[in-house]
Backbone as ProteinMPNN parsed JSONL, in Angstrom:
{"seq_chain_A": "XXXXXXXXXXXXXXXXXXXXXXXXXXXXXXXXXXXXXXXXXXXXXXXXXXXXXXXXXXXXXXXXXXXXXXXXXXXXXXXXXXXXXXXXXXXX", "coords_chain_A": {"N_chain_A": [[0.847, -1.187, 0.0], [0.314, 2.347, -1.011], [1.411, 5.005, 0.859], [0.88, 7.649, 0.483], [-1.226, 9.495, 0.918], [-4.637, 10.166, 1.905], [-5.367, 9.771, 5.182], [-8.721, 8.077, 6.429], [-11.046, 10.307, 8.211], [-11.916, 9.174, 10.737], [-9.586, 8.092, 11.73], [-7.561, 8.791, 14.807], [-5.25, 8.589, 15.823], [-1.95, 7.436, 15.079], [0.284, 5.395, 16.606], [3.691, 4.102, 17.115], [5.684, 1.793, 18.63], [8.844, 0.623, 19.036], [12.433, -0.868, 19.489], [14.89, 1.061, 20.15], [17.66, -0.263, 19.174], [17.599, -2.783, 19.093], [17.319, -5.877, 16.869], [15.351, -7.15, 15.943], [13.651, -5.061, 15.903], [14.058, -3.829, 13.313], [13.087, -3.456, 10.92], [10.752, -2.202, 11.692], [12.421, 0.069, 12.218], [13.275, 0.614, 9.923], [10.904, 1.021, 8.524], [9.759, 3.341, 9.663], [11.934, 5.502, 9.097], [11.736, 5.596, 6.265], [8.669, 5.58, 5.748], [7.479, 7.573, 7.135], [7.944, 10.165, 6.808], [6.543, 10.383, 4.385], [3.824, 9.882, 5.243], [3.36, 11.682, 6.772], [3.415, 14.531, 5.228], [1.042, 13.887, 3.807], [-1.089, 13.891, 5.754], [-0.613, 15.848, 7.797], [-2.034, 17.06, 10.186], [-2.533, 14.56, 11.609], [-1.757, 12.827, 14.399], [1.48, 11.632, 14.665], [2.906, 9.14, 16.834], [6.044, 8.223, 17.593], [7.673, 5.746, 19.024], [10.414, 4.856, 21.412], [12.097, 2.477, 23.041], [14.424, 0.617, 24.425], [14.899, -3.145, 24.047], [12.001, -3.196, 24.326], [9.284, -4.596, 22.243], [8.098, -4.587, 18.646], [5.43, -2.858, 18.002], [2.459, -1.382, 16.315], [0.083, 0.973, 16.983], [-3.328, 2.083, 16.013], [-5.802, 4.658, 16.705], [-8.863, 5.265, 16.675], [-12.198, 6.999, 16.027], [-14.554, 7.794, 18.967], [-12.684, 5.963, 20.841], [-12.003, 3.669, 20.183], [-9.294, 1.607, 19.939], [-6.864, -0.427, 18.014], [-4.314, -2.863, 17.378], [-1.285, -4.358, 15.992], [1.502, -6.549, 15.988], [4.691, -6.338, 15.17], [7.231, -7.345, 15.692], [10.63, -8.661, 14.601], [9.521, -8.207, 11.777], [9.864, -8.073, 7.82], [10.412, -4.374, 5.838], [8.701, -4.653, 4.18], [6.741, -6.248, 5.343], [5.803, -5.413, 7.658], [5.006, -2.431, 6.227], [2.563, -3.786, 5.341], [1.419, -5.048, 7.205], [0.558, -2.683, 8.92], [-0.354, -0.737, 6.908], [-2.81, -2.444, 6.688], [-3.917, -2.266, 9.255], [-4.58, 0.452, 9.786], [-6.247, 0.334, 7.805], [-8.92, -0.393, 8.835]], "CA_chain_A": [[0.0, 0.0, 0.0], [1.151, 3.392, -1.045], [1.043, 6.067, 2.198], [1.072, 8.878, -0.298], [-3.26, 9.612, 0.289], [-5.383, 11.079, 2.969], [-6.082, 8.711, 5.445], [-9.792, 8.474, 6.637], [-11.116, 11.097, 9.186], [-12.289, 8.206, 12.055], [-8.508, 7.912, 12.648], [-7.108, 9.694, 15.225], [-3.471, 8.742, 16.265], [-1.148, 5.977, 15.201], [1.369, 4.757, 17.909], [4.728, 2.865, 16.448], [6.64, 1.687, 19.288], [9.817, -0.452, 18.822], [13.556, -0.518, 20.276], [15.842, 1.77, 18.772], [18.791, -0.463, 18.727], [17.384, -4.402, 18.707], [17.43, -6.344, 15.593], [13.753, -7.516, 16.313], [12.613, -4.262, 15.22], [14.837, -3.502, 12.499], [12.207, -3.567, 9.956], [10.143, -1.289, 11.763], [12.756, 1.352, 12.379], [13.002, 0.983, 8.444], [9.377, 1.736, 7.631], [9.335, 4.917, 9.996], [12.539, 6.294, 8.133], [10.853, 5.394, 5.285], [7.398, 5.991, 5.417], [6.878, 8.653, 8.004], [7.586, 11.945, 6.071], [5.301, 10.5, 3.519], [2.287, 9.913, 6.004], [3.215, 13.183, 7.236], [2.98, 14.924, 4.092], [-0.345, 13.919, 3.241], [-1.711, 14.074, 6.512], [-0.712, 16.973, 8.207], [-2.391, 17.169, 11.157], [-2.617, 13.337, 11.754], [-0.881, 12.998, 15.125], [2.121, 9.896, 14.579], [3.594, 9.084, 17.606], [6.824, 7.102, 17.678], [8.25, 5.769, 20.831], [11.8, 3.838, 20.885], [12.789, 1.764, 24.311], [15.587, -0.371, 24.529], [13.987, -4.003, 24.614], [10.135, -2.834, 23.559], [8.704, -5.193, 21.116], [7.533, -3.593, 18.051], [3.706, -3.088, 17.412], [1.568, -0.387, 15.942], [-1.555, 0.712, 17.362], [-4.186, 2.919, 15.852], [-6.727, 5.48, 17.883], [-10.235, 5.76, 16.051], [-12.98, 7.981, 17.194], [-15.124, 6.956, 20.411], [-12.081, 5.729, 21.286], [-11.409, 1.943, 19.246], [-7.581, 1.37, 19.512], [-6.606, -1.419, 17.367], [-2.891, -2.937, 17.541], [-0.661, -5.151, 15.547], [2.773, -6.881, 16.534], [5.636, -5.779, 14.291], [8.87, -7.881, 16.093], [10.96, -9.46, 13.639], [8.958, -8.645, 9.89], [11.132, -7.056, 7.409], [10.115, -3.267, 6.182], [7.558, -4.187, 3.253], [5.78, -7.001, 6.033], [5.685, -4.053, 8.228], [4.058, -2.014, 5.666], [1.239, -4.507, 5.005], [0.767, -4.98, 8.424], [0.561, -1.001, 9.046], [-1.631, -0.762, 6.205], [-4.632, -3.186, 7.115], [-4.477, -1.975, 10.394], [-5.058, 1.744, 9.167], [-7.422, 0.191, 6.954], [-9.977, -1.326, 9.529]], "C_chain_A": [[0.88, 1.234, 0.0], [0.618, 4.376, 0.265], [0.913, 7.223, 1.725], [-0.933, 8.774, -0.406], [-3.347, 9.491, 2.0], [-5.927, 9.528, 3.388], [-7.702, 8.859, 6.076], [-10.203, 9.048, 7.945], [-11.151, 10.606, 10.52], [-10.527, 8.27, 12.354], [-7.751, 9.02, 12.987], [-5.536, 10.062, 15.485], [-3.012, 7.245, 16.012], [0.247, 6.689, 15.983], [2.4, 4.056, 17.149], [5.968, 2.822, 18.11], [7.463, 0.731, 18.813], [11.238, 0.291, 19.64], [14.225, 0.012, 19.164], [17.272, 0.917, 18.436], [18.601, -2.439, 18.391], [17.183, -4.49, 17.466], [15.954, -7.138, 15.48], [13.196, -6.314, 15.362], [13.113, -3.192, 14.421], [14.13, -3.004, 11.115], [11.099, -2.59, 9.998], [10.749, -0.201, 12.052], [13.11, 2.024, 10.87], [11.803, 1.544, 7.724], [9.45, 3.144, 8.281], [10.453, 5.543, 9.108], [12.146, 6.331, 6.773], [9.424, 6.203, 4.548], [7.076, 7.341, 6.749], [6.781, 9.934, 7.395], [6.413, 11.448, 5.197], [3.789, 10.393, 3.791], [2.172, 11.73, 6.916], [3.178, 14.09, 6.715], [1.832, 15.109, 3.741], [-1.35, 13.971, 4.357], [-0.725, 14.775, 7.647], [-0.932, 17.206, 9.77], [-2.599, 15.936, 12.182], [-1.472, 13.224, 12.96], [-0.056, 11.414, 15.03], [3.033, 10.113, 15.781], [4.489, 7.679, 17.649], [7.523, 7.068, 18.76], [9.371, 4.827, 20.912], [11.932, 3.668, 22.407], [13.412, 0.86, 24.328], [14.341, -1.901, 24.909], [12.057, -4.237, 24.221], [10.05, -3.485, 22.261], [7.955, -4.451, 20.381], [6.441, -4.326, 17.756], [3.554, -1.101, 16.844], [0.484, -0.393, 16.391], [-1.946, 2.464, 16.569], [-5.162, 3.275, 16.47], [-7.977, 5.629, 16.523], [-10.99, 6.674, 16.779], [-13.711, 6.821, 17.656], [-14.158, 6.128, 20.641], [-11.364, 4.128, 21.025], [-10.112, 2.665, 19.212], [-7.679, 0.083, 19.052], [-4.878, -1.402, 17.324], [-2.486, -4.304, 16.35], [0.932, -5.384, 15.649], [3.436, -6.777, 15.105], [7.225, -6.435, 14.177], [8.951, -8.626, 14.759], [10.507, -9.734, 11.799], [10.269, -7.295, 9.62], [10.216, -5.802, 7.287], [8.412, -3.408, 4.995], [6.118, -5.057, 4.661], [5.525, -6.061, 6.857], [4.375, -2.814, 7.69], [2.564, -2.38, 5.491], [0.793, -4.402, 5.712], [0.026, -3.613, 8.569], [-0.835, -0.82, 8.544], [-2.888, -1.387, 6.908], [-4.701, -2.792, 8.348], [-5.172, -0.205, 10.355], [-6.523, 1.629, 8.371], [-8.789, 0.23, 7.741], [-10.771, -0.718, 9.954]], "O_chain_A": [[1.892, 1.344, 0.692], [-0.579, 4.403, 0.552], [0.799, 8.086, 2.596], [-1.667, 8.286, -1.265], [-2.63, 9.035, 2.89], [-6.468, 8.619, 2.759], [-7.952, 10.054, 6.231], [-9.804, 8.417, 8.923], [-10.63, 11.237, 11.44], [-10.301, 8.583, 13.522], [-7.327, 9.91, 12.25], [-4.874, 11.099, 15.429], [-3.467, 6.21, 16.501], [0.863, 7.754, 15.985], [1.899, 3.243, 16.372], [6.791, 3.67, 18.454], [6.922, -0.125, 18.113], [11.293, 1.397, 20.179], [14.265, -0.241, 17.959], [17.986, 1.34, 17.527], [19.308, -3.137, 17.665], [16.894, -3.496, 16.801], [15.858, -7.815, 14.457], [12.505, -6.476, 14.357], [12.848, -2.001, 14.581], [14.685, -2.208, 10.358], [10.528, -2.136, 9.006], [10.002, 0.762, 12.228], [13.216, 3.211, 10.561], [11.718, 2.254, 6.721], [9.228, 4.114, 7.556], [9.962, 6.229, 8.212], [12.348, 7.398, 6.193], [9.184, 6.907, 3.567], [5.92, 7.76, 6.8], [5.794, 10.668, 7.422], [5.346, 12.058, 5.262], [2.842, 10.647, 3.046], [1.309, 12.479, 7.375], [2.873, 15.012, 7.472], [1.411, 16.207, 3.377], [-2.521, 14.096, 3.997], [-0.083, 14.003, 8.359], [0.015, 17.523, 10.49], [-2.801, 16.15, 13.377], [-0.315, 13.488, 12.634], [-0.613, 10.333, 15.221], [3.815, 11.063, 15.824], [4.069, 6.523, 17.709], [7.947, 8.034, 19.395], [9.122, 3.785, 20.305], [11.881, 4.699, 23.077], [12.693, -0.13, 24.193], [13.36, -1.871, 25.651], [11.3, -5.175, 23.972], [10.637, -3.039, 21.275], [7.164, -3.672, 20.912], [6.242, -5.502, 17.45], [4.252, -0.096, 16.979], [-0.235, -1.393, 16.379], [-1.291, 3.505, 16.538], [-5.739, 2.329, 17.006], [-7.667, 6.178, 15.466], [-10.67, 7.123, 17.879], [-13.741, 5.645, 17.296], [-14.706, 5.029, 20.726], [-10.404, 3.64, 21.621], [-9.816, 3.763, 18.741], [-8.522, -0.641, 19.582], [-4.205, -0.372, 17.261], [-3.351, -5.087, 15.956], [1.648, -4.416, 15.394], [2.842, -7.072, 14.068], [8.077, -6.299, 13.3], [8.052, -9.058, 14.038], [10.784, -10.607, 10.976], [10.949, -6.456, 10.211], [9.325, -5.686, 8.129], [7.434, -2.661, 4.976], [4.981, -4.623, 4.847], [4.367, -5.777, 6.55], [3.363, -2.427, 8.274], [1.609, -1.604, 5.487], [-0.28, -3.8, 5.665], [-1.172, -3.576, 8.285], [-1.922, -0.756, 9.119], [-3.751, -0.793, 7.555], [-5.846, -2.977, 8.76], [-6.206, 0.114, 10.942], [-7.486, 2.394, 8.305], [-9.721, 0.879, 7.266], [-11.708, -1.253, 10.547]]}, "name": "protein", "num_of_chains": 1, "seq": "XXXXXXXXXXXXXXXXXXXXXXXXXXXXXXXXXXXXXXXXXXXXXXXXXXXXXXXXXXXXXXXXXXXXXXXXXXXXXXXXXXXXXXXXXXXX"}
């Protein structure tokens, strides 16, 4: 999925935690260098919060309105399995 396009208004905040230096979440410190200016580009105001802790298994969680968070585990995929993941969870 390309990140270049407005994502839909129900979502409020995606979350990316992972460790900044483990090899677990190597794949996801590749998609944020990656893909973050370009979700931040097209969405603007879209709050992305990334959070790095030594040890912290990587997931993504998304904030909807009335308050649905939805999550998906991230340890160990490379940067496109990452993406996919990302994606359908954005999607939902």
């Amino acid at each position: 999925m390309s990140f270049a396009r407005v994502f839909s208004p129900a979502l409020r905040e995606i979350r990316i935690l992972c460790s900044q230096t483990g090899p677990a979440s190597a794949g996801t410190r590749q998609f944020i260098q990656t893909q973050y200016p370009v979700i931040k580009q097209h969405n603007p105001d879209l709050p992305v919060l990334i959070r790095e802790a030594t040890g912290t298994p990587a997931r993504a969680f998304a904030r909807f309105e009335r308050g649905v968070e939805k999550h998906v585990e991230l340890d160990n995929l490379s940067m496109t399995d990452v993406e996919a993941k990302v994606a359908r969870l954005l999607q939902s």
